[in-house]
C-alpha positions as CSV (number, residue, x, y, z in Angstrom):
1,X,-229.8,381.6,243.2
2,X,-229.9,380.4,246.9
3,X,-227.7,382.8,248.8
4,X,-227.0,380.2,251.0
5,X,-225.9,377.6,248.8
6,X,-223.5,380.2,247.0
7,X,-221.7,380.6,249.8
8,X,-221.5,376.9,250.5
9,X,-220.0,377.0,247.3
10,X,-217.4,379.9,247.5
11,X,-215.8,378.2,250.6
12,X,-215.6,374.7,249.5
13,X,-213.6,376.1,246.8
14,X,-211.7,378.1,249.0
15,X,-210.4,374.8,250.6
16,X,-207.2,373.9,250.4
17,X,-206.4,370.0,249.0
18,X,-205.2,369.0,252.7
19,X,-208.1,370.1,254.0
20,X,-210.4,368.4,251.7
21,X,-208.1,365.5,252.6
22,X,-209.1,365.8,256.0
23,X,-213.0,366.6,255.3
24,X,-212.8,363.3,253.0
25,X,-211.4,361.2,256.0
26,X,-213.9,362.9,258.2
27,X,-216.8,362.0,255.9
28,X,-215.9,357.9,255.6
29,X,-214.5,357.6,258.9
30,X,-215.8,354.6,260.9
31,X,-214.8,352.2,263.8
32,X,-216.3,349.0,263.5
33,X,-216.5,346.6,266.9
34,X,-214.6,343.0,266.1
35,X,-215.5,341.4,269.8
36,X,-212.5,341.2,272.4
37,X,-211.2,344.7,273.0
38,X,-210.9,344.8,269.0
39,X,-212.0,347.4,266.4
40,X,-211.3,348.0,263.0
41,X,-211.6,351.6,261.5
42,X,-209.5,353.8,259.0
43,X,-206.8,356.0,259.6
44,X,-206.2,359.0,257.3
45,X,-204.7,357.4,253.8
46,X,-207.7,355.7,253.5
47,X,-206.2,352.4,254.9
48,X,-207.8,349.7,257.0
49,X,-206.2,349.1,260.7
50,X,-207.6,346.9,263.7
51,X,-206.7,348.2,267.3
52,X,-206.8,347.1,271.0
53,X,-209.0,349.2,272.6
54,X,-207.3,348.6,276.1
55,X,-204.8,350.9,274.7
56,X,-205.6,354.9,276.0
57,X,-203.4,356.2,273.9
58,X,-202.6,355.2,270.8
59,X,-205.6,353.4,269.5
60,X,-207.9,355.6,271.5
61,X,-207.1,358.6,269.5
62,X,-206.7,356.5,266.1
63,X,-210.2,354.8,266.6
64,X,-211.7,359.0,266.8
65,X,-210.3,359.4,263.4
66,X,-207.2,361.5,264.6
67,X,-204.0,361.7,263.1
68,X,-201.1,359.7,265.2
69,X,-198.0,361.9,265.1
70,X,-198.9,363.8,261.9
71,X,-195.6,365.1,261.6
72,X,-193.8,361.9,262.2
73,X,-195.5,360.3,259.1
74,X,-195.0,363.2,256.8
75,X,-191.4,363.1,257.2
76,X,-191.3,359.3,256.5
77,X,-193.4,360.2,252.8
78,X,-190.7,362.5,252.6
79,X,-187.7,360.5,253.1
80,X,-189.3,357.4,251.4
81,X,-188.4,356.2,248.0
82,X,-189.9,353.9,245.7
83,X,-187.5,350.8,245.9
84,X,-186.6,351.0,249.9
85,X,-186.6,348.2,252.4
86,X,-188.5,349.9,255.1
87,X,-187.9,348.8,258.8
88,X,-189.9,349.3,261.4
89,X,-188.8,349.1,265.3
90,X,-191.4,349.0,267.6
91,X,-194.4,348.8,264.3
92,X,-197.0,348.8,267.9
93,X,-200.6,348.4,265.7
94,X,-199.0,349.3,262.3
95,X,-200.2,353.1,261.6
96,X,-196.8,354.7,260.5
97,X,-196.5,351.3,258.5
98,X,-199.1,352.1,256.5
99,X,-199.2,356.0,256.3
100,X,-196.1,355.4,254.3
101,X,-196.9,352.3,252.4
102,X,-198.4,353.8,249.3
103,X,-195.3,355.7,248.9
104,X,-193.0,352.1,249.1
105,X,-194.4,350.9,245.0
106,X,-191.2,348.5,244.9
107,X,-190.9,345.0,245.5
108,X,-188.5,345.3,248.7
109,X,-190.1,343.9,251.7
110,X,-191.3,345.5,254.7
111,X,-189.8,344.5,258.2
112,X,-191.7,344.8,261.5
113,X,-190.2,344.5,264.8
114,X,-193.2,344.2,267.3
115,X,-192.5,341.6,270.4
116,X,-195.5,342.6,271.9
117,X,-197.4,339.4,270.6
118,X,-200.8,340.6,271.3
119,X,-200.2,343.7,269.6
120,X,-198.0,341.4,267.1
121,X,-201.2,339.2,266.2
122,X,-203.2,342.6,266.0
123,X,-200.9,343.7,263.4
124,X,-200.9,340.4,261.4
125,X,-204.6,340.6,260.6
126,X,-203.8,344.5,259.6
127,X,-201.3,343.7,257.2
128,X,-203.8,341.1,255.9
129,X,-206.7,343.8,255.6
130,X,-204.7,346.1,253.5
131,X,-203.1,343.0,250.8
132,X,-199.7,343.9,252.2
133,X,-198.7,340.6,254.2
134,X,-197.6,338.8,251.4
135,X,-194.3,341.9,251.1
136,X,-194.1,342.1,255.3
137,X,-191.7,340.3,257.4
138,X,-193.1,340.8,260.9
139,X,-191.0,339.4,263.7
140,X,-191.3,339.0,267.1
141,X,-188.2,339.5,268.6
142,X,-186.7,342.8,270.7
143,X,-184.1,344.8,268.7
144,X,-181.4,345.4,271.5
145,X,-177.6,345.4,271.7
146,X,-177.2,342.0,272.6
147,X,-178.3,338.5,272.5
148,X,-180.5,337.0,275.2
149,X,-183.9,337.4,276.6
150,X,-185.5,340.0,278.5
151,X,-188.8,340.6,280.3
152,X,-191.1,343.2,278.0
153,X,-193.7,344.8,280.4
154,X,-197.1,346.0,279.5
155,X,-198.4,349.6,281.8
156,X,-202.2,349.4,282.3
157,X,-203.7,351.0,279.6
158,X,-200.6,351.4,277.1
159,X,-200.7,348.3,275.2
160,X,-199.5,350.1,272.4
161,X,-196.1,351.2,274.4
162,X,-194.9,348.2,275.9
163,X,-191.2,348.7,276.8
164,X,-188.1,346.6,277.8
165,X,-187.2,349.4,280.3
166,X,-188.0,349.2,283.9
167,X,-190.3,351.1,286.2
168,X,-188.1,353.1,287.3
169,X,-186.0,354.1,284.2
170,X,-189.2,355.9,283.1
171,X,-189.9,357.4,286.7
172,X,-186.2,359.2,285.5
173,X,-187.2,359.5,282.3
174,X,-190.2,361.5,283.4
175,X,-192.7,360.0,281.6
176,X,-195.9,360.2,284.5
177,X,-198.7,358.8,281.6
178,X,-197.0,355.5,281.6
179,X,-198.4,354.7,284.9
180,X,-195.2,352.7,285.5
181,X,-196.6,351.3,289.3
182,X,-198.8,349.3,287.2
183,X,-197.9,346.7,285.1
184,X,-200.8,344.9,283.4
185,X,-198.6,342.1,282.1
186,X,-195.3,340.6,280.8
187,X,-193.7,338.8,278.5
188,X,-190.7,337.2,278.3
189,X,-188.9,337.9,274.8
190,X,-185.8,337.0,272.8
191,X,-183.6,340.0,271.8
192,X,-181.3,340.4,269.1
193,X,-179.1,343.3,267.6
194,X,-180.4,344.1,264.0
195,X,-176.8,343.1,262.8
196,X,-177.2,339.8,263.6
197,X,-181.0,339.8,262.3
198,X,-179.5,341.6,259.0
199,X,-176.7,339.0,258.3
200,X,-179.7,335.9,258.8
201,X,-181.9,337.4,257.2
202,X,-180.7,338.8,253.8
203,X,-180.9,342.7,254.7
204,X,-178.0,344.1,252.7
205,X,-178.5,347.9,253.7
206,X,-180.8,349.7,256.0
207,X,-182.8,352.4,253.9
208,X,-185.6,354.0,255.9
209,X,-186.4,353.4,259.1
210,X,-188.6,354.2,262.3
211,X,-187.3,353.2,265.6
212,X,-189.9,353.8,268.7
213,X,-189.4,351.1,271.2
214,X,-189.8,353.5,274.5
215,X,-186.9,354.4,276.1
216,X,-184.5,351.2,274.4
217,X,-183.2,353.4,271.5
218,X,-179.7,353.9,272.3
219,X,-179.7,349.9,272.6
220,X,-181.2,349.5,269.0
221,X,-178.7,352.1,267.7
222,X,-176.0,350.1,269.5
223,X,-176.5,346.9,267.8
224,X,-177.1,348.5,263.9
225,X,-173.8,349.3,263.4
226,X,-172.0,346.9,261.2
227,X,-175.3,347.5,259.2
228,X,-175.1,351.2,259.3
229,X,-171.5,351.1,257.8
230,X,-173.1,349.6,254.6
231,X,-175.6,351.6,253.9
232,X,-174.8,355.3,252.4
233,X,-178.3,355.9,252.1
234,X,-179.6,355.1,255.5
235,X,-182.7,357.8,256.6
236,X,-184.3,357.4,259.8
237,X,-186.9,358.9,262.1
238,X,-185.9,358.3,266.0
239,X,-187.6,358.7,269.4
240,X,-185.1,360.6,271.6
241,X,-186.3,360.7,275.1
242,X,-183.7,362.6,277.2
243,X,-183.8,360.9,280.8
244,X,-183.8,357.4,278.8
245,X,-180.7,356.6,278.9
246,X,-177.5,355.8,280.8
247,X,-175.5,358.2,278.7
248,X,-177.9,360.6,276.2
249,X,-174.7,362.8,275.4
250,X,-172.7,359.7,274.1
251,X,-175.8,358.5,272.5
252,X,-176.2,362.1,270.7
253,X,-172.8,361.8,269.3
254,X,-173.1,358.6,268.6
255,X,-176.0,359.8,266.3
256,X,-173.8,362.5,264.8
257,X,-171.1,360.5,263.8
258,X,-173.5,358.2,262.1
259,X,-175.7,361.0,260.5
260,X,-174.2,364.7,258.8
261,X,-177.7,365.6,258.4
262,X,-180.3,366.2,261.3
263,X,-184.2,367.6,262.3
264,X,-186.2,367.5,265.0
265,X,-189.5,367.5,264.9
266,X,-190.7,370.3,266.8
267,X,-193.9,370.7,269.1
268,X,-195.6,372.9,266.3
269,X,-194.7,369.8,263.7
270,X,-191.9,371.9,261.8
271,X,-188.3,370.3,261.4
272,X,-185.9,372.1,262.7
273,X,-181.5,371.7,262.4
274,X,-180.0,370.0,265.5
275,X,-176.2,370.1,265.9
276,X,-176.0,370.3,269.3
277,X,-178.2,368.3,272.2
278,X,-179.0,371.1,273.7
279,X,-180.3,372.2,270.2
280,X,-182.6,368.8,270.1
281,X,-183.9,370.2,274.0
282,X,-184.4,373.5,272.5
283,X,-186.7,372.1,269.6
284,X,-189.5,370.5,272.7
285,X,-190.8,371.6,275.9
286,X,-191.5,368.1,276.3
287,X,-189.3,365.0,277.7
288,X,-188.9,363.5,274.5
289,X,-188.6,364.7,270.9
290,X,-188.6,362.4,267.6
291,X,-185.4,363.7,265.4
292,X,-185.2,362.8,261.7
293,X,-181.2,361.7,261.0
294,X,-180.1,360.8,257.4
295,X,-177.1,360.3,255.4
296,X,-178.4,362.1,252.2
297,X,-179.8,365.7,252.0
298,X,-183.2,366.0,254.3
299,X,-186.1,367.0,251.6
C-alpha cells in the first residue's frame, strides 16, 4: 500500500466533525460576482447570502469564506428552540439570521430590523435565495426609545455598520475603524420602540433575540420593556460597547434587573459569568464585548 496515501488516510480520520465541517465549507466555498458592488457566496451552514462589497468589514471577510463572529452564532444555536419568534436588530446582510435558521423548524416568523435600505434590499433577495421570505418580516424602521425620525449615517466603507449615533459618540466610544470623519451617505429613518412595533404587529413575547445596531443599544433596551415584562423566556445576545452610552452603569443594571442569568463572550470565544461591569471589562481587552443575557438557565 502507498505509504503516502495511508497516511492521508490515518489523519482524515483523525479529524474531528468541526473540522471536517470547516474542510467541507472550504471545499464548496465560492463568491459569485452579481454586477453593482454585489456577490453572492456561502457562509458556513451551507446557506446562500448576497453582500455589498463596499463593505471592508463584514462582507469582506464573509465573501473569503470566514466565519463572522463564530462565537456569537454558536450561542444563538444554543439558546434557540424550535418554536421561537426570533428577532433580529440591526439583521445588516442577514448572516447570524441564517447561521441559526436551521435550528428555528417552527412556524413562528422571523423579524428583521435593518433601516439601512440598501443593505435592507440586499437582505430581501437573501431571504429569497434560501426559501425563507415567505416566514420573514423584515422592516425598515430604527428600533429606538422613542417615536420620530432620525438621520442613519453610513462611514465609508462600513455599509454593513450604519449607526444612528453621531461622529463623535464613536470618537468616545473609541471605535478608530469606523472612520467616523467620513460619512459616505445618509438616510433619514423612522424610529420606533419595539413596544409599540410589538402591540401593531402581533408579537406576544420576545424569545430570542440579537440586538447589534452600533452604539444605539441602551436605546433599544429602553423601548422593549413592556414587552420584556411578558416574556419569561426571553434569551438575548447584546453588543455592549462601553464608551456608547450616556450612562453604561445604569444601562448594566438595567440589564441585570431584566436578566438573572449572564455571559460574555470572551476574546478567545468562551462565555464567561458577568455580575458585575467591571466583570463584563474584565471578559475583553477590546472596547466592546457581545454578552449573552437570559431569563432561563444559559446551556
Amino acid at each position: 500500500m502507498n505509504p503516502i496515501r495511508t497516511a492521508r488516510t490515518r489523519a482524515a480520520r483523525a479529524l474531528d466533525r468541526r473540522f471536517e465541517r470547516v474542510l467541507r465549507h472550504l471545499d464548496q466555498h465560492r463568491t459569485i460576482s452579481c454586477g453593482d458592488h454585489l456577490v453572492l457566496t456561502r457562509i458556513p451552514c451551507g446557506r446562500p447570502i448576497y453582500l455589498d462589497m463596499r463593505d471592508t468589514s463584514v462582507a469582506a471577510h464573509i465573501a473569503l469564506g470566514d466565519p463572522w463572529e463564530p462565537a456569537v452564532s454558536a450561542a444563538l444555536v444554543s439558546l434557540a428552540r424550535p418554536t421561537d419568534t426570533f428577532v433580529d436588530v440591526g439583521a445588516n446582510f442577514g448572516y447570524h439570521t441564517l447561521m441559526v435558521a436551521d435550528r428555528l423548524t417552527g412556524e413562528r416568523p422571523f423579524r428583521l430590523f435593518e433601516p439601512n435600505p440598501v443593505v435592507r434590499d440586499i437582505l430581501r433577495r437573501t431571504l429569497l435565495a434560501n426559501g425563507i421570505a415567505h416566514r420573514s418580516a423584515l422592516e425598515g424602521v430604527a428600533l429606538s426609545d422613542r417615536t420620530g425620525a432620525a438621520t442613519l449615517s453610513v462611514w465609508s466603507g462600513h455599509w454593513g455598520g450604519a449607526s444612528l449615533e453621531s461622529a463623535e459618540t464613536h470618537v468616545a466610544a473609541q471605535r478608530p475603524w469606523i472612520g467616523m470623519t467620513e460619512v459616505e451617505d445618509s438616510f433619514t429613518v423612522t424610529t420606533t420602540p419595539l413596544d409599540d412595533y410589538a402591540d401593531a404587529h402581533d408579537l406576544a413575547t420576545l424569545d430570542l433575540c440579537k440586538i447589534d445596531v452600533e452604539g444605539h443599544e441602551d436605546a433599544v433596551f429602553a423601548g422593549m420593556t413592556t414587552l420584556l415584562d411578558r416574556s419569561p423566556d426571553a434569551r438575548m445576545v447584546l453588543e455592549f460597547t462601553f464608551g456608547a452610552y450616556a450612562d453604561p452603569d445604569g444601562f448594566w443594571a438595567d440589564l441585570c434587573a431584566a436578566f438573572p442569568h449572564r455571559r460574555a463572550i470572551a476574546d478567545d470565544g468562551s462565555l464567561r459569568e458577568v455580575r458585575t461591569l467591571g466583570d463584563l471589562q474584565a471578559a475583553t481587552a477590546f472596547e466592546l464585548v457581545n454578552v449573552v443575557v437570559s431569563r432561563v438557565p444559559i446551556p
